[in-house]
VOPAGU-2260 file (C-alpha; in pm, 1 decimal, decimal comma):
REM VOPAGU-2260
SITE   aa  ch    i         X         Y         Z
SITE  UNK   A    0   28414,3   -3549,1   -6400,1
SITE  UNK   A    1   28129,4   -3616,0   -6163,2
SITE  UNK   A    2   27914,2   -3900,7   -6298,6
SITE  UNK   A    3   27549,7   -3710,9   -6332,7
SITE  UNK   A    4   27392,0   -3662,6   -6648,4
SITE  UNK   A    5   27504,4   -3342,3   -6851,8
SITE  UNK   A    6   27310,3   -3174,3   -7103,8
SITE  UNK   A    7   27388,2   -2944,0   -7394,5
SITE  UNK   A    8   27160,5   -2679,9   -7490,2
SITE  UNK   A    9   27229,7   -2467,0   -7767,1
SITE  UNK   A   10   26974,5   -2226,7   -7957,0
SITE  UNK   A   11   26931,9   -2051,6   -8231,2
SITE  UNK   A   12   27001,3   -1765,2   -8459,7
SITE  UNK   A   13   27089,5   -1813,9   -8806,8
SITE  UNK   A   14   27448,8   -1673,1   -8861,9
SITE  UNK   A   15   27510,5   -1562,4   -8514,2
SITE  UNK   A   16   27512,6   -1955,8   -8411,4
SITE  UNK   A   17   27871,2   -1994,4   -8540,0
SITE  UNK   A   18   27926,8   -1801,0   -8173,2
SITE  UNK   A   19   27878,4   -2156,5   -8037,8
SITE  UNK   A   20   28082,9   -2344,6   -8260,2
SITE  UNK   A   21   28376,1   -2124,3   -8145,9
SITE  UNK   A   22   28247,1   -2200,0   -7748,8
SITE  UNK   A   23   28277,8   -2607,6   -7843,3
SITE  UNK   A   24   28647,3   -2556,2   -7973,8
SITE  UNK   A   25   28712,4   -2424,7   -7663,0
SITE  UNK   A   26   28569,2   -2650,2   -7489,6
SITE  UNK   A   27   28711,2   -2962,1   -7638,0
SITE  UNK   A   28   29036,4   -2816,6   -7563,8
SITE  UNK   A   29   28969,1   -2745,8   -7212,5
SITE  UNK   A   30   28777,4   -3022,1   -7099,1
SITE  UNK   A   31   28966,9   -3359,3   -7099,3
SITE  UNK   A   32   28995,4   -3545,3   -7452,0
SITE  UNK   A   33   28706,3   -3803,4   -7494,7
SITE  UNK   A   34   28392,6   -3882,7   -7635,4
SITE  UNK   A   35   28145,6   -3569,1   -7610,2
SITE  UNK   A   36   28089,2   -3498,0   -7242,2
SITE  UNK   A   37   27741,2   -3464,1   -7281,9
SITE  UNK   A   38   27478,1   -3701,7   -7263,5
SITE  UNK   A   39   27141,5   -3519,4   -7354,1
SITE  UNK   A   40   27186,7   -3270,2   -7685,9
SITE  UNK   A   41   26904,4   -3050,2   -7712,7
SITE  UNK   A   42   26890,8   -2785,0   -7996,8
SITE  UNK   A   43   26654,1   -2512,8   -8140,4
SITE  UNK   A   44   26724,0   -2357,5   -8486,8
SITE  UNK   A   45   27042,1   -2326,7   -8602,6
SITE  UNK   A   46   27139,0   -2508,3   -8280,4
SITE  UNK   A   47   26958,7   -2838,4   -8378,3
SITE  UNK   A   48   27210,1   -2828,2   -8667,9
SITE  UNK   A   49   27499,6   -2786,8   -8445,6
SITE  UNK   A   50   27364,2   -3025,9   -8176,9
SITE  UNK   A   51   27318,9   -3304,5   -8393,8
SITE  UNK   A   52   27678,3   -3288,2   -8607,5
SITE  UNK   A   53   27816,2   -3338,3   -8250,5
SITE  UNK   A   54   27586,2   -3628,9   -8154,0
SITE  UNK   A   55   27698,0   -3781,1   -8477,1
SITE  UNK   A   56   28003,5   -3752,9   -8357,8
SITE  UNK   A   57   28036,5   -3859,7   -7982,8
SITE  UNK   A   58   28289,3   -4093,7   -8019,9
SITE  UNK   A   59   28530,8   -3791,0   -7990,1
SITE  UNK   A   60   28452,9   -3461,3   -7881,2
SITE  UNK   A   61   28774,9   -3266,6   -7998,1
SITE  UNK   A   62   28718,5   -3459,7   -8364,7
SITE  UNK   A   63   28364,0   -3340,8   -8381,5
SITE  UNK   A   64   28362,0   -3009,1   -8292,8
SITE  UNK   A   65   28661,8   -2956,6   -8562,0
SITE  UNK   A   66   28470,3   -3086,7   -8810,2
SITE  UNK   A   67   28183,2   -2862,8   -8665,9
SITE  UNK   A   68   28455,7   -2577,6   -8727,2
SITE  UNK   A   69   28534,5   -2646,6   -9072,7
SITE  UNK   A   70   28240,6   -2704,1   -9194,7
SITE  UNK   A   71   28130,4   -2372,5   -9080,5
SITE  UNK   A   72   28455,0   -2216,3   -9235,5
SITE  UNK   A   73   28316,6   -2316,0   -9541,3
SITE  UNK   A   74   28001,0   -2120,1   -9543,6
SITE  UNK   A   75   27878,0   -1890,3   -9799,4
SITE  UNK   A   76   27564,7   -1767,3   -9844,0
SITE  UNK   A   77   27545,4   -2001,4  -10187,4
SITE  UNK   A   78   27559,0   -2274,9   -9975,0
SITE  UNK   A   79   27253,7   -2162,4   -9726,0
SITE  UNK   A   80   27016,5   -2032,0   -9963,7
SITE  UNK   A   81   26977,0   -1991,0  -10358,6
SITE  UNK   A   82   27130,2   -1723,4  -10466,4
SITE  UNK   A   83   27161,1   -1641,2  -10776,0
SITE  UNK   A   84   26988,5   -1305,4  -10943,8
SITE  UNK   A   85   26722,7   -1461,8  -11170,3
SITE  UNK   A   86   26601,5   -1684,9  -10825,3
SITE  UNK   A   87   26628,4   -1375,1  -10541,2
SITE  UNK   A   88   26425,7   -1155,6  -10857,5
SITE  UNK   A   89   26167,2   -1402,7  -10893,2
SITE  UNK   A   90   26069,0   -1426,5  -10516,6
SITE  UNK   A   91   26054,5   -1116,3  -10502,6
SITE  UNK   A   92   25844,9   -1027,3  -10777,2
SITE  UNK   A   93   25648,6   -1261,2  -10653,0
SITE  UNK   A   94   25576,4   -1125,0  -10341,1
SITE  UNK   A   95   25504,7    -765,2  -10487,3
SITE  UNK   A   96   25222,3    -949,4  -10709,2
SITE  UNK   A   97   25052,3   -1126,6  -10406,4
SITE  UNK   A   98   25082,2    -805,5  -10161,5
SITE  UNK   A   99   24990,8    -570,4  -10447,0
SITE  UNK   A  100   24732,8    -736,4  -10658,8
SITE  UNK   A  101   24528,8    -845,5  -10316,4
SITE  UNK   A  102   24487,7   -1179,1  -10468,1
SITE  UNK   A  103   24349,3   -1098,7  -10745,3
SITE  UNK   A  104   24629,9   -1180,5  -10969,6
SITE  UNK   A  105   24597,2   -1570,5  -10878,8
SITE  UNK   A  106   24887,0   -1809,4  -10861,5
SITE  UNK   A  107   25047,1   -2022,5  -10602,1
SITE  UNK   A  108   25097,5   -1756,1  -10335,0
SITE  UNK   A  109   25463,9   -1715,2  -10173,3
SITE  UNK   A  110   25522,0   -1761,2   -9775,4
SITE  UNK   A  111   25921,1   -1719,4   -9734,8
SITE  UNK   A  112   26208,1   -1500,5   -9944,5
SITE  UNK   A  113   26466,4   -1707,8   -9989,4
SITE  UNK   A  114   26506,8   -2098,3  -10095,1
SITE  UNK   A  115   26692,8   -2332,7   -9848,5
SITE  UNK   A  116   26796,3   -2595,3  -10087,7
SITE  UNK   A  117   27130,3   -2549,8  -10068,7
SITE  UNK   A  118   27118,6   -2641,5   -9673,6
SITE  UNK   A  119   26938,8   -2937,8   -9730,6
SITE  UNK   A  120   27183,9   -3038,9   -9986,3
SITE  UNK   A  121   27462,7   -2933,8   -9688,1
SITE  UNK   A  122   27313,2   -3121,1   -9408,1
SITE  UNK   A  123   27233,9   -3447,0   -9610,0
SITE  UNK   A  124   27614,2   -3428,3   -9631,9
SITE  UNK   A  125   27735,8   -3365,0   -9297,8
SITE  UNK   A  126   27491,2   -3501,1   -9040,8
SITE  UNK   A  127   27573,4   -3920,0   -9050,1
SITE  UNK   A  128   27229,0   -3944,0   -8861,0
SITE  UNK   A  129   27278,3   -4348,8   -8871,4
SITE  UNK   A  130   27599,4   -4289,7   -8662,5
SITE  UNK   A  131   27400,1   -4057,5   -8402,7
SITE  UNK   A  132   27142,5   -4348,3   -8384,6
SITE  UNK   A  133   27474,1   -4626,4   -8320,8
SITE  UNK   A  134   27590,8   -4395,2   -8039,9
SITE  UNK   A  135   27283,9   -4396,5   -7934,3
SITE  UNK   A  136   27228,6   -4747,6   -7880,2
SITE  UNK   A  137   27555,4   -4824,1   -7758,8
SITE  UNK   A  138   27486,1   -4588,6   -7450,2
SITE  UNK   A  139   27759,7   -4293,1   -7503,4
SITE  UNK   A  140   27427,9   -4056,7   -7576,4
SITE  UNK   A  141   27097,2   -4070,8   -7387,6
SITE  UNK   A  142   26917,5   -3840,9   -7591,0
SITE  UNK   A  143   26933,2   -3604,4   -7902,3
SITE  UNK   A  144   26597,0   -3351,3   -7908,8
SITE  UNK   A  145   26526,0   -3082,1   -8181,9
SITE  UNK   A  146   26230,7   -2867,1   -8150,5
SITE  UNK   A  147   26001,4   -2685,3   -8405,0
SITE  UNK   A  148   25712,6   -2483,1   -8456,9
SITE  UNK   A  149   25398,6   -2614,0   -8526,4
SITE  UNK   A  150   25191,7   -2378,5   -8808,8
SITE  UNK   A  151   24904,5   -2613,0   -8793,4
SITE  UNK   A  152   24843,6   -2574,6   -8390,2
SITE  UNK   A  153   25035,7   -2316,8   -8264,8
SITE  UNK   A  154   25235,4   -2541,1   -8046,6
SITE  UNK   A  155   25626,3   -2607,9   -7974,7
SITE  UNK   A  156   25757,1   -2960,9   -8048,2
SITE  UNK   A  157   26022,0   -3148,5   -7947,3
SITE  UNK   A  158   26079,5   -3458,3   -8122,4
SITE  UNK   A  159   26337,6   -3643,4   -7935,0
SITE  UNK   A  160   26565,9   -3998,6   -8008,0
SITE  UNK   A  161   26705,9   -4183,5   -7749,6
SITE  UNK   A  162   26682,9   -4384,1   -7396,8
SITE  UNK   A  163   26326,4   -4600,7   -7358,7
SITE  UNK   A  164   26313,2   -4419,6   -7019,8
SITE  UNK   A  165   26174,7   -4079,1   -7166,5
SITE  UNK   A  166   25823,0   -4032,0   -7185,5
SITE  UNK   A  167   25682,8   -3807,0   -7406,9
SITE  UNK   A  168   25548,1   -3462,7   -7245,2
SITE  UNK   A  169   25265,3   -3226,4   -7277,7
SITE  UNK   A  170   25193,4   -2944,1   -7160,0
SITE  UNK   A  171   24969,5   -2606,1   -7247,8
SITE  UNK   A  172   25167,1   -2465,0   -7578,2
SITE  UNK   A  173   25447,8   -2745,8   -7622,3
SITE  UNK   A  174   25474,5   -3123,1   -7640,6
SITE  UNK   A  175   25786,8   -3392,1   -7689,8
SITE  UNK   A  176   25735,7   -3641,9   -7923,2
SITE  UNK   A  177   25923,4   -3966,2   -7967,8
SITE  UNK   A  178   26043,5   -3964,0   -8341,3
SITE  UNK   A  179   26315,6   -4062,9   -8594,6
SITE  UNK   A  180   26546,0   -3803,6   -8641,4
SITE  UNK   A  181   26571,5   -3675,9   -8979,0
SITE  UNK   A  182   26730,1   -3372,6   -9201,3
SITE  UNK   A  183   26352,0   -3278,7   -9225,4
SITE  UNK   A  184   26340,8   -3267,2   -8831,4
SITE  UNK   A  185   26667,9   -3044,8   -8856,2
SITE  UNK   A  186   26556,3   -2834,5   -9147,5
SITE  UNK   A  187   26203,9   -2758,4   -8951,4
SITE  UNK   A  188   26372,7   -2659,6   -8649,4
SITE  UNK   A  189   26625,8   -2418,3   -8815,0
SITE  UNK   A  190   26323,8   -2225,8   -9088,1
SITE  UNK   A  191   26331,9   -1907,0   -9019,0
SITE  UNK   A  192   26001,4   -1802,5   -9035,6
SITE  UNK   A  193   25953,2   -1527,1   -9341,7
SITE  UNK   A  194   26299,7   -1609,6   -9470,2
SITE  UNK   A  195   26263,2   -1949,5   -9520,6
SITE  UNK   A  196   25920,9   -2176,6   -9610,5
SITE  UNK   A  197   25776,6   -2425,3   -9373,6
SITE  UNK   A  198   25892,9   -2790,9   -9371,8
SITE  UNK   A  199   25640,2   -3078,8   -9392,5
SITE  UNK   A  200   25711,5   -3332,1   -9127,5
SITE  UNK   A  201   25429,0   -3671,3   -9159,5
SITE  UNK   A  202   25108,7   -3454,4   -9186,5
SITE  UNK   A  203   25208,5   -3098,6   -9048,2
SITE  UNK   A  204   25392,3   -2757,9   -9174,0
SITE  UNK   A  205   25659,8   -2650,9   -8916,4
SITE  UNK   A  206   25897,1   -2326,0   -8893,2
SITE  UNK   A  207   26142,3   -2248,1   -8646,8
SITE  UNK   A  208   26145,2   -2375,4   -8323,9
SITE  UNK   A  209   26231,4   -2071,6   -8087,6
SITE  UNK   A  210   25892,5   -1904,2   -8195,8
SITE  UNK   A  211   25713,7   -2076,9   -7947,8
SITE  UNK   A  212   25981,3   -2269,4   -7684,1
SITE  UNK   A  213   26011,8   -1992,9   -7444,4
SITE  UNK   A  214   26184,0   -2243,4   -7235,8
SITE  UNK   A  215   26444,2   -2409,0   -7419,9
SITE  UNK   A  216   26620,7   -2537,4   -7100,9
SITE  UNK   A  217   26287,3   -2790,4   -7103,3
SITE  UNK   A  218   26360,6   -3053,7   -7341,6
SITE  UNK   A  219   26694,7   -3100,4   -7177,0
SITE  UNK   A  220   26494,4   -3158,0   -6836,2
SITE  UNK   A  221   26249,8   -3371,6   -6988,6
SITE  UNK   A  222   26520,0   -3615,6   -7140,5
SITE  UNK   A  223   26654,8   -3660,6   -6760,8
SITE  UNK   A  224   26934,1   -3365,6   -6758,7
SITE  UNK   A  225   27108,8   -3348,1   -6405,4
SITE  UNK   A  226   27319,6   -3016,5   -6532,5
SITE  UNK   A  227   27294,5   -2801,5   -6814,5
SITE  UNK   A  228   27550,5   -2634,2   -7007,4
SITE  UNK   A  229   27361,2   -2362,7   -7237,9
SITE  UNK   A  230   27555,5   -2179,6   -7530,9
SITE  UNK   A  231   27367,7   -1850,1   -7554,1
SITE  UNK   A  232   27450,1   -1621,1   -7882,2
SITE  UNK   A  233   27260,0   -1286,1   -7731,0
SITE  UNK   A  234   27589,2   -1081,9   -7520,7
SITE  UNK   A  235   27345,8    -902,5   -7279,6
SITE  UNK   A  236   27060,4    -698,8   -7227,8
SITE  UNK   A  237   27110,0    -335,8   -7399,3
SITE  UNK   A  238   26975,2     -21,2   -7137,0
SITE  UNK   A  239   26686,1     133,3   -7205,4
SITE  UNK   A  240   26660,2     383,2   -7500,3
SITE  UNK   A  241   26937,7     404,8   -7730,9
SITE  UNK   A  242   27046,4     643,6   -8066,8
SITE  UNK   A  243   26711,1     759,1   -8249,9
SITE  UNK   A  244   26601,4     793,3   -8598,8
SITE  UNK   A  245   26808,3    1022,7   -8800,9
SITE  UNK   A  246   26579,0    1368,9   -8792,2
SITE  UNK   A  247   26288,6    1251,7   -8679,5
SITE  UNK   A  248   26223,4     983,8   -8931,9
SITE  UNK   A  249   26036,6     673,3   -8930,9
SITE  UNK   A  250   26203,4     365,7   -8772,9
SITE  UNK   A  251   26284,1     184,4   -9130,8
SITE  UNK   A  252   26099,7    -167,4   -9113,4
SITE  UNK   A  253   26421,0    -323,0   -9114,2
SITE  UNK   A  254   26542,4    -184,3   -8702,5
SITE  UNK   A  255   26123,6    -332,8   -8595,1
SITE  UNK   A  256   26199,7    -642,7   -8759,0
SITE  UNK   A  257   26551,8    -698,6   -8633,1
SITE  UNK   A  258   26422,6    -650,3   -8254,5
SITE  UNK   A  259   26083,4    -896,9   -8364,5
SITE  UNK   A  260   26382,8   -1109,2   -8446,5
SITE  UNK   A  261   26551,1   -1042,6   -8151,9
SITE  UNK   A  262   26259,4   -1100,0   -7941,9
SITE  UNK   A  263   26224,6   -1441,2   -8061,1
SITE  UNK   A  264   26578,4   -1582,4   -8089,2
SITE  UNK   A  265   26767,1   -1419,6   -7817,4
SITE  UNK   A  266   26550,8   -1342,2   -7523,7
SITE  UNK   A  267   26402,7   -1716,6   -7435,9
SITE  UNK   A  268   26742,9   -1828,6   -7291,7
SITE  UNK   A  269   26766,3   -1552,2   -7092,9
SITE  UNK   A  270   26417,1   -1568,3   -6937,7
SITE  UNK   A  271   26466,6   -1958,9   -6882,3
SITE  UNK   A  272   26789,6   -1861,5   -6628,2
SITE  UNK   A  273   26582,2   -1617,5   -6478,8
SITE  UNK   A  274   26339,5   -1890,4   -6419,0
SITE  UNK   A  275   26599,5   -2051,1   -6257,4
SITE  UNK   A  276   26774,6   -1854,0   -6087,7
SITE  UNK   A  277   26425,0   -1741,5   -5908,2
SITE  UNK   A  278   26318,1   -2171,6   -5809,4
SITE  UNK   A  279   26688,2   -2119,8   -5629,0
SITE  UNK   A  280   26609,1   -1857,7   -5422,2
SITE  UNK   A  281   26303,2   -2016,2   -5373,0
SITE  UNK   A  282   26440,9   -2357,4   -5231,3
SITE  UNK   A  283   26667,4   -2167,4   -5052,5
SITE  UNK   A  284   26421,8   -2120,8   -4756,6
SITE  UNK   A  285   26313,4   -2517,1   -4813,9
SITE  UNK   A  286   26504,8   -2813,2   -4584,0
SITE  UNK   A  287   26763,6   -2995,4   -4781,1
SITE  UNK   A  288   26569,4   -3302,2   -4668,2
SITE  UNK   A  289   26262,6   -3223,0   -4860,7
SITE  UNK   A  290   26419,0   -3147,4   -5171,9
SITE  UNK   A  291   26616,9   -3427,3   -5135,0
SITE  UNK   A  292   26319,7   -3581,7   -5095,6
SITE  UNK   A  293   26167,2   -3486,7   -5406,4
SITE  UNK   A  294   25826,6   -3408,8   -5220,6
SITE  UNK   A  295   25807,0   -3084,0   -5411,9
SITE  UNK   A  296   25879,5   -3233,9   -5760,0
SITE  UNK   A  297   26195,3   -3053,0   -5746,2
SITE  UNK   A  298   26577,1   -3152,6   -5819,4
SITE  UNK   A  299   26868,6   -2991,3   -5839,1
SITE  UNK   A  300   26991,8   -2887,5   -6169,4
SITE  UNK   A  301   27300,9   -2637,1   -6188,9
SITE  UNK   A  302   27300,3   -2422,1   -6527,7
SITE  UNK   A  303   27603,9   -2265,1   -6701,3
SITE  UNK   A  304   27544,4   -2000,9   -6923,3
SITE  UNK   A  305   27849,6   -1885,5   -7203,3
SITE  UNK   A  306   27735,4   -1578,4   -7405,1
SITE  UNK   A  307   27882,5   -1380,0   -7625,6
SITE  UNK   A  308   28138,4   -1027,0   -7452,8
SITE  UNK   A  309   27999,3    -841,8   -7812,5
SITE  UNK   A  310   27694,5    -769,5   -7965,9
SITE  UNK   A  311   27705,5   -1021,7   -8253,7
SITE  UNK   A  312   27439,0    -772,7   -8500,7
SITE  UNK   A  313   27677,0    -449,0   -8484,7
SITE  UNK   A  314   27989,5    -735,9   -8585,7
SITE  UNK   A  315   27729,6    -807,0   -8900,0
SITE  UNK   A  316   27718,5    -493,0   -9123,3
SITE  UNK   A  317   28065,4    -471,5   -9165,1
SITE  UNK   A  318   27963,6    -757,0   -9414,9
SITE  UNK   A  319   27720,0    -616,6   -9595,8
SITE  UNK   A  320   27878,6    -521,7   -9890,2
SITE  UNK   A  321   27966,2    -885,3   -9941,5
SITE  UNK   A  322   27628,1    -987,3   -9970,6
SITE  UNK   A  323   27499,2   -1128,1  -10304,6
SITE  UNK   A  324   27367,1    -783,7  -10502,2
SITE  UNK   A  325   27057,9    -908,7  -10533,8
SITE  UNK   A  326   26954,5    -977,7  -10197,0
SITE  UNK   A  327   27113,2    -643,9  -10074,7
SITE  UNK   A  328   26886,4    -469,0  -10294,7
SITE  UNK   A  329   26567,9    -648,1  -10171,3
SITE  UNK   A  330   26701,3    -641,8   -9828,1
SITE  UNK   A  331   26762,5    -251,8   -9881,6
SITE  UNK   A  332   26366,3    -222,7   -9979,6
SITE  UNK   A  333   26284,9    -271,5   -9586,3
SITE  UNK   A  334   26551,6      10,2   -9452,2
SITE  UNK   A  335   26872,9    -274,9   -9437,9
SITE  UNK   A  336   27218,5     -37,5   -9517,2
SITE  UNK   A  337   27543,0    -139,9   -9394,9
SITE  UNK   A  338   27467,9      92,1   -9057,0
SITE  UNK   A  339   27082,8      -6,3   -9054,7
SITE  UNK   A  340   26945,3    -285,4   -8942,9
SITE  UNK   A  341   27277,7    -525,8   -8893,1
SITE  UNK   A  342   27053,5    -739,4   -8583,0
SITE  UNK   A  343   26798,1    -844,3   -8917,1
SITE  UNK   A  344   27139,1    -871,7   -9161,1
SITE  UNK   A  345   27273,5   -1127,5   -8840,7
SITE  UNK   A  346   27058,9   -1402,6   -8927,5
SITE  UNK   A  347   27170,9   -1430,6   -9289,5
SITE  UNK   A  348   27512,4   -1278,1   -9244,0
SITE  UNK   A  349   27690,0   -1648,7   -9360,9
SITE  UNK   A  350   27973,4   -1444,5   -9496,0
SITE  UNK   A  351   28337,7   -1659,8   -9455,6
SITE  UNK   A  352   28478,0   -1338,3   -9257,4
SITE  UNK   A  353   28182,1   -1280,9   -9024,5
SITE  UNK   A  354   28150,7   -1613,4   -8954,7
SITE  UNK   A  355   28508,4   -1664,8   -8878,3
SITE  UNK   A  356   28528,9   -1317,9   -8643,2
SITE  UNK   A  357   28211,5   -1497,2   -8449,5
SITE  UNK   A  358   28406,5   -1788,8   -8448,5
SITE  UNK   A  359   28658,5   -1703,5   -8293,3
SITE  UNK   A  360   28475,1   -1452,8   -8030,7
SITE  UNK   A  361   28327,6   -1766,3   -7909,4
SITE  UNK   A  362   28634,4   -1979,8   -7904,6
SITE  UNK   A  363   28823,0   -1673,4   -7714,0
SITE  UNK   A  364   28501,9   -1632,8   -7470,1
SITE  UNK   A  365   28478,4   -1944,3   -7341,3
SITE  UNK   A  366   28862,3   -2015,5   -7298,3
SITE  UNK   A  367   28853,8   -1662,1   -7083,4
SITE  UNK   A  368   28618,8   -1918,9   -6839,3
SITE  UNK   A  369   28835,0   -2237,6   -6861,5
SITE  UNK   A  370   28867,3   -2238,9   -6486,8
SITE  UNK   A  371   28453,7   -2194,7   -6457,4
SITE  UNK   A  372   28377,8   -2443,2   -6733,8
SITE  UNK   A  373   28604,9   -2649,4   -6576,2
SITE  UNK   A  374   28461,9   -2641,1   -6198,6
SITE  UNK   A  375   28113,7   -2658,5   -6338,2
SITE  UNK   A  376   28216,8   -3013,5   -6475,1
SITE  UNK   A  377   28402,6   -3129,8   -6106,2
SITE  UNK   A  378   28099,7   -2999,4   -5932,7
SITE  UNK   A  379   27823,4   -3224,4   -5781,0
SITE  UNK   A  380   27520,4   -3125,1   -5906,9
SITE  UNK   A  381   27327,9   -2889,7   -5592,1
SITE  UNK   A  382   27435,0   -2548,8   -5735,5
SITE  UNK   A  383   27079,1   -2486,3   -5921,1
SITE  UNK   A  384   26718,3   -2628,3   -5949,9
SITE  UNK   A  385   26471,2   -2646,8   -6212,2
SITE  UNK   A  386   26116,1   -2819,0   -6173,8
SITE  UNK   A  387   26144,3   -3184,6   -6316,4
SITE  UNK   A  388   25824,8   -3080,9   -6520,4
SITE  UNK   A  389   25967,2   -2768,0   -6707,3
């Protein structure tokens, strides 16, 4: 492998993030065996989860991203969020006091539907963060970045662990910050905003950080990337229009709140590579020399997408009749049916049999491009640009 400095970006999307657990199978199969090829991990949501369980384990690739694998074959929804009747009834009554009685009721008000205790519980298990911070010190990572919503500002934020040679950025809506990695970092990032409440990190309230990095590519570029693989869970752009509402009715809140959804966790990566891709046609009229150069504060950065060859929400409400009774009646109250809304059942859809199907969509995906991963890695790094201050 060419000796430049790789990064892995991975995003988020609640459920639909086992995709990229599958892709990392593959690839620790297809790449040679080692520690984790990667120096830079960057993750948003449900990817800071999976980024940092492999940068606790980067002694061995292969090792990690089974463990990755299993631990994922182990999900239920039990073991995401509270689930039980009494808890799901509660939260919602909850919310029909505070919406209905306009305040005037009184009580501690409610600002998310279900309770992520469980994943707390899970990630206080699985994530060795004192392991990450050996590996980190001992050179095989440079560094490890999760990123978060601010509620307080407004802003994106990337805390980030690792080499003494990044400098903490800032620009208009998001700023990386130089922190000690914790579950609360990881729990921030991956709070869905609605579904689950904000996190307290030192003195602010954070939510999930692909609400406001619309480049996610940045904290990779920012912690000295040289070439980028990204793990996208969103399998293309649909066409314009599409099947309408059954005789005339009413989009059900469920189909606007899937595409909100949508909007938020899908789309970034995709405008990031056309970012990209654009800066390379660009420099494509500018003398190697220059660039070389770096008199345009430019450098050469190639980028390989994987992404998903099906749409990951249509694979989700073929599960719906295993979710937990309670939440499918709740969930049912904003339009969600098994053939209604499956993009907003996605994002909770941690069902063993979904989760294995994505699984191994992602595993199959990204061993159909062994010979593409596998040139990406030989390749010295001229095939695409970013700016340096992304």
């Amino acid at each position: 492998m060419a000796g430049d400095r790789t990064a892995l970006v991975l995003t988020g999307g609640g459920a639909r993030a086992a995709y990229q657990v599958g892709a990392l199978r593959a690839l620790a199969e297809v790449l040679p065996r080692g520690p984790l090829p990667f120096e830079v991990v960057a993750g948003i949501s449900a990817g800071a989860i999976n980024g940092v369980a492999l940068a606790c384990g980067a002694q061995d690739f292969a090792g990690g991203a089974a463990a990755l694998h299993q631990t994922w074959a182990g999900l239920t929804p039990d073991r995401i969020f509270r689930t039980g009747a009494l808890k799901l009834a509660a939260t919602g009554s909850r919310w029909m006091r505070d919406l209905g009685g306009g305040g005037l009721l009184g009580g501690n008000s409610i600002n998310y539907l279900l309770d992520p205790a469980p994943l707390r519980r899970l990630l206080t298990d699985v994530l060795p963060l004192a392991r990450m911070r050996r590996h980190l010190k001992a050179g095989r990572l440079h560094a490890v970045a999760v990123s978060a919503t601010s509620y307080l500002s407004g802003a994106g934020v990337t805390w980030f662990e690792g080499s003494d040679r990044i400098r903490p950025w800032q620009r208009s809506t998001r700023e990386g910050v130089r922190a000690r990695l914790t579950v609360d970092h990881v729990m921030a990032s991956a709070a869905i905003p609605i579904f689950f409440p904000p996190v307290k990190v030192e003195d602010g309230w954070y939510g999930d950080g692909c609400v406001r990095l619309v480049y996610p590519m940045s904290p990779a570029i920012h912690a000295g990337a040289e070439r980028i693989l990204a793990i996208s869970v969103r399998h293309g752009r649909a066409g314009p229009g599409g099947p309408g509402a059954p005789d005339g009715a009413p989009l059900p809140l469920s189909q606007i709140a899937g595409v909100l959804l949508n909007a938020v966790f899908l789309d970034s990566i995709d405008t990031d590579l056309e970012r990209l891709e654009r800066i390379n046609r660009t420099l494509a009229y500018v003398p190697g020399e220059r660039v070389a150069a770096r008199e345009l504060e430019l450098r050469p950065i190639p980028v390989l997408a994987l992404r998903p060859s099906q749409d990951l929400g249509k694979l989700a409400g073929d599960e719906y009749h295993r979710f937990p009774s309670m939440l499918r009646y709740l969930l049912k109250g904003i339009g969600v049916t098994r053939d209604s809304g499956s993009d907003l059942l996605s994002y909770l859809a941690f069902e063993p049999v979904y989760v294995a199907r994505v699984m191994e969509l992602g595993y199959t995906d990204t061993l159909a491009r062994r010979d593409e991963v596998r040139a990406f890695f030989r390749a010295e790094p001229r095939g695409g640009r970013a700016l340096t201050s992304a």
